[in-house]
FIMITI-730459 format. One record per residue (C-alpha): residue number from 0; y, x, z. Coordinates in steps of 0.2 Angstrom, whole numbers, plus 2048, in hexadecimal, padded with zeros to 3 digits. Layout:
ATOM  num  v  u  w
ATOM  NUM  Y  X  Z;
...
This chain:
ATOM  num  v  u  w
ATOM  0  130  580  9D7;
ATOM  1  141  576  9D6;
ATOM  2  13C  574  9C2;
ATOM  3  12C  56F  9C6;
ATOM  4  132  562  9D3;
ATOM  5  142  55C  9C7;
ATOM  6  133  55A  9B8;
ATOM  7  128  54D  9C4;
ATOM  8  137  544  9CA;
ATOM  9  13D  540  9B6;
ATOM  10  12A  53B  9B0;
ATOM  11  12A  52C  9C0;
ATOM  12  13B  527  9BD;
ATOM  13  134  524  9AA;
ATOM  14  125  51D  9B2;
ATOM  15  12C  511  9BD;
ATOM  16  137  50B  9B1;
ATOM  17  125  503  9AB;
ATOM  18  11A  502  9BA;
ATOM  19  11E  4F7  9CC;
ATOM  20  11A  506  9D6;
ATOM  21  112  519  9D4;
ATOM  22  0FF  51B  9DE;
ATOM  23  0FF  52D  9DA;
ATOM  24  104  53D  9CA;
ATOM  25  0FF  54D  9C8;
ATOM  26  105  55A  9BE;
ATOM  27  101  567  9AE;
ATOM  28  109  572  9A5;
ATOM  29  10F  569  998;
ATOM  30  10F  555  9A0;
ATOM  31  110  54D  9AF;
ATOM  32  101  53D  9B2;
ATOM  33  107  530  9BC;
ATOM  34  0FB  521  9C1;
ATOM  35  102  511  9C8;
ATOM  36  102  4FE  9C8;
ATOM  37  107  4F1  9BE;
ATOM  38  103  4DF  9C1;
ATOM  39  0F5  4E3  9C9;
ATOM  40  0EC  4EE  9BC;
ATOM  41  0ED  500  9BE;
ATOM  42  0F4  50B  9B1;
ATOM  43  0F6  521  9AC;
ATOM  44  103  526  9A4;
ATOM  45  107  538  99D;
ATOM  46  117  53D  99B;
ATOM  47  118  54B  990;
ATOM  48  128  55A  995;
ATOM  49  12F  553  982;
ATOM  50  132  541  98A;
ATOM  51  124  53A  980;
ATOM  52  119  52B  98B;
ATOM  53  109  529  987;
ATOM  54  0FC  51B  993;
ATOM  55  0EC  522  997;
């Protein structure tokens, strides 16, 4: 569980570094989805385990 928790915690650092603030994530296997704001629009992103950031 600690892996799990330490993996999330990376991918919304990363996240935040492009969004104002995080409205929700969820996990799988291999990426962690994050949805959030950014100047008003709202935007996914998947962060892969690898580092790799990809918008949705």
């Amino acid at each position: 569980m600690g892996k799990d928790k330490t993996r999330v915690e990376k991918a919304m650092d990363l996240a935040l570094e492009r969004l104002d603030y995080i409205i929700d994530h969820r996990t799988a296997p291999d990426f962690v989805e994050v949805t959030g704001r950014m100047g008003g629009d709202t935007i996914k992103y998947r962060i892969y385990n690898d580092g790799s950031i990809y918008e949705r």
